[in-house]
N, C-alpha and C positions, 0 to 999 in steps of 0.2 A: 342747758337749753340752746343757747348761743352756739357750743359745737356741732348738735346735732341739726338746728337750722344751717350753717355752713358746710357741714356734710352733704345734705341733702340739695344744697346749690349748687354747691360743684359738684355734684356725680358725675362721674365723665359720660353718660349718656345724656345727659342735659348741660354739660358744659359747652357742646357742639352748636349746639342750638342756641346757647346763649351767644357764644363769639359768632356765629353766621345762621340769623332767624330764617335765612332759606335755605339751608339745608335741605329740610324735608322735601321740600318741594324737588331738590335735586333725586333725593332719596324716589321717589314718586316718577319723576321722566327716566331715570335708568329703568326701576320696574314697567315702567310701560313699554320701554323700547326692548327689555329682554321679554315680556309678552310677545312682541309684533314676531321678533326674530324667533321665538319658538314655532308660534302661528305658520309662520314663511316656511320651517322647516318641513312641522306638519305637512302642511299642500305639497312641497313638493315631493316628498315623501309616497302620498296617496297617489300624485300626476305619474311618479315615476312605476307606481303599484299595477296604473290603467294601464298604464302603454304598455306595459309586458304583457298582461292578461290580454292585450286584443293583439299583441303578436305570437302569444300562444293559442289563440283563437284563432290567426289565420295559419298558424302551421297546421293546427289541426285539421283546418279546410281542405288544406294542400293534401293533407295525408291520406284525408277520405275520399279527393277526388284521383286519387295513384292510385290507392286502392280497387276503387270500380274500374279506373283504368286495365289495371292489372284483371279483374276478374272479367273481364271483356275480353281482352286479348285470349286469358286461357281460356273461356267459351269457344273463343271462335277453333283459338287449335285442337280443343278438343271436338270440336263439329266436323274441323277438317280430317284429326286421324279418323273419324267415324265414318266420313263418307268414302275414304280411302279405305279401310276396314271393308264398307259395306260391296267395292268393288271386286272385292277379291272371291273369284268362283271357284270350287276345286282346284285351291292350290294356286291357281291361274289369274294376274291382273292380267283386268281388259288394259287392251293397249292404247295410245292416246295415238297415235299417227291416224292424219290423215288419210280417208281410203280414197281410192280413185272411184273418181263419178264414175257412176255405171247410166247409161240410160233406163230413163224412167219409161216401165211398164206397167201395166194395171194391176198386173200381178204382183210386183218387187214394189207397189205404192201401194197396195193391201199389205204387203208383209209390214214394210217400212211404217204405215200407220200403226200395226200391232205391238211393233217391238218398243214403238215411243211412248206408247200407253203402256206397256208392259214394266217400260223404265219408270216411266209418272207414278205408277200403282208401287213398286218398290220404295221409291224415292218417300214416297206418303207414310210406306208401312215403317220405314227407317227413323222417320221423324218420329211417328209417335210409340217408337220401340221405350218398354221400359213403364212409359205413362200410365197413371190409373184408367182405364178404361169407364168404369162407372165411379160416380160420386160417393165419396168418403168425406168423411168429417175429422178435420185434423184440428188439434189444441193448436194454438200457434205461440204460447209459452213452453210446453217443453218438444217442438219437432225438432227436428235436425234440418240439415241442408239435405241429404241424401233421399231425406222423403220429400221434401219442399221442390226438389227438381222433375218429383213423380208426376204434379199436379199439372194438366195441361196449360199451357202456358207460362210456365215458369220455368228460365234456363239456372244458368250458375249466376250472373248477374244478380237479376231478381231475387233467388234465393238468400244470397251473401246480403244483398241491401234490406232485409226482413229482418236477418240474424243479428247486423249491425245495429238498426234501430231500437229490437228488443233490447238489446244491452243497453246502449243510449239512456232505454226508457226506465227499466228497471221492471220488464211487464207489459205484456199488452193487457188494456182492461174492454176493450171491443176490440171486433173486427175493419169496424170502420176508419180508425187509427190509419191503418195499410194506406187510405187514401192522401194524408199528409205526405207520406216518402216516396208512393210509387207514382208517379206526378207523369212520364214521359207514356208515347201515345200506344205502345204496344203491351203496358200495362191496364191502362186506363181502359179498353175494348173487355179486359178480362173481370174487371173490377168488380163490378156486379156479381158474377158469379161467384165470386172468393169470398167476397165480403158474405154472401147472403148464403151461398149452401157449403162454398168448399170446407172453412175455417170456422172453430169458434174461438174465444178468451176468457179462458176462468182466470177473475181479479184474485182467486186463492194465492196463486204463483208469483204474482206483482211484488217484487223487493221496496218495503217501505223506504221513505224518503226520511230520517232524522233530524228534520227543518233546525233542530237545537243543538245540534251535537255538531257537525258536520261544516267546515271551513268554509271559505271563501271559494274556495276554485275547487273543493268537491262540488257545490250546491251550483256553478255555474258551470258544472258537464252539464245537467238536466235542459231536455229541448223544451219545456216547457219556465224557464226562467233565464230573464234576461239579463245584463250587467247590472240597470238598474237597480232592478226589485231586487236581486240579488245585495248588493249595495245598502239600496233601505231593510232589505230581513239584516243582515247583521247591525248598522247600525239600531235598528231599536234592540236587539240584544244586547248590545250593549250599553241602555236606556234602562232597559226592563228585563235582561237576565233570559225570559223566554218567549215565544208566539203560543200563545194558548188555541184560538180557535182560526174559525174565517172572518170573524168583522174584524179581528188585529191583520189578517192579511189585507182587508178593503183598505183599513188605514193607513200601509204600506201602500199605498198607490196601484193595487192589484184590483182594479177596478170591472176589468171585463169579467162578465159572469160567466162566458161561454170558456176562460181560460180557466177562473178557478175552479169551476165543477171537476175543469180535466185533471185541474193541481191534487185536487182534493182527494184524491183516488191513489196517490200517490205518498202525500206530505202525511209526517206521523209527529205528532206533536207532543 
């Protein structure tokens, strides 16, 4: 009996304790401080996670404003080989030299009115060379650019900024979509028209969104989710594994009804 109560005094895990009764307590402030120091790493870990994600955000900026850049510039050259194209007569470009004033007669200012009208009239039928003349109905998930530039009022610009967004989106699910990207004033006069007879959106074509499956910086392409929510959907995933419906999205801080209706068209749960 006597060995085995002196066995059990001294075990070298209770001998510690015996020769210094604050141990523990020391045992207790390292764990706390190797806590804080995980903590600290944690955060910066995540700070360092943001700041690349919003310099990859504005590369992306960068890239889509070269882009339009770019499809602007070849607009315009290809307007210009056209209108150079359209000058060319039997073989023959008109010449650009200045002619020598002739004095104005009533007669050479009857011609001279004809020939500017004659030019305006040309000039008009060159623009809308190519264009649908009467209204058609086009899908605006599966057109191309080649027919998207048929539609009156829309160049290569326009076109290209339609094709972009659809991928963006993954689908138009209306027409009225178009009005979010084509924002500047020489769409917005056309807008009505597009939205209401040119186009329609079958939501059949819409690439679901895998709200479950799908990383961090997949789920922050979509123009319809922000760093936040983005942020809060994976944190509760990994809380709860997965987003079941719309009130787990409310409870993510996705509050706006008019955003989620749009989410919802999209998110596949």
């Amino acid at each position: 009996m006597l060995g085995t109560a002196e066995s059990s005094i001294f075990a070298p895990e209770k001998l510690i304790i015996i020769m210094n009764p604050r141990a523990k307590y020391w045992y207790l402030l390292v764990a706390g401080i190797c806590t804080l120091l995980l903590f600290i790493m944690f955060y910066r870990r995540e700070a360092r996670m943001r700041t690349h994600i919003e310099k990859m955000e504005v590369q992306i900026e960068q890239l889509e404003r070269q882009m339009q850049a770019d499809h602007q510039r070849e607009t315009i050259r290809q307007e210009t080989a056209a209108e150079t194209t359209n000058k060319t007569v039997s073989g023959n470009t008109y010449r650009y030299d200045r002619p020598t004033p002739k004095r104005q007669t009533p007669s050479n200012r009857e011609n001279t009115s004809d020939t500017t009208s004659q030019r305006t009239q040309e000039k008009l039928t060159s623009a809308y060379e190519g264009k649908f003349q009467t209204v058609v109905h086009i899908e605006l998930n599966t057109v191309d650019s080649a027919t998207l530039v048929r539609v009156p009022g829309i160049a290569g610009r326009t076109a290209q900024t339609i094709l972009h967004y659809r991928e963006q989106l993954g689908g138009f699910y209306s027409t009225d979509q178009l009005r979010e990207k084509l924002t500047w004033e020489g769409a917005l006069k056309y807008m009505d028209s597009w939205c209401n007879e040119w186009f329609t959106a079958d939501e059949y074509f819409i690439q679901k969104l895998p709200i479950n499956k799908l990383s961090f910086k997949e789920l922050l392409k979509h123009p319809y989710l922000n760093f936040e929510e983005v942020k809060a959907i994976c944190k509760w995933r990994d809380r709860h594994e997965l987003v079941h419906n719309r009130e787990e999205l409310e409870q993510l801080g996705i509050t706006d009804s008019t955003q989620i209706e749009k989410l919802l068209h999209y998110v596949e749960f």
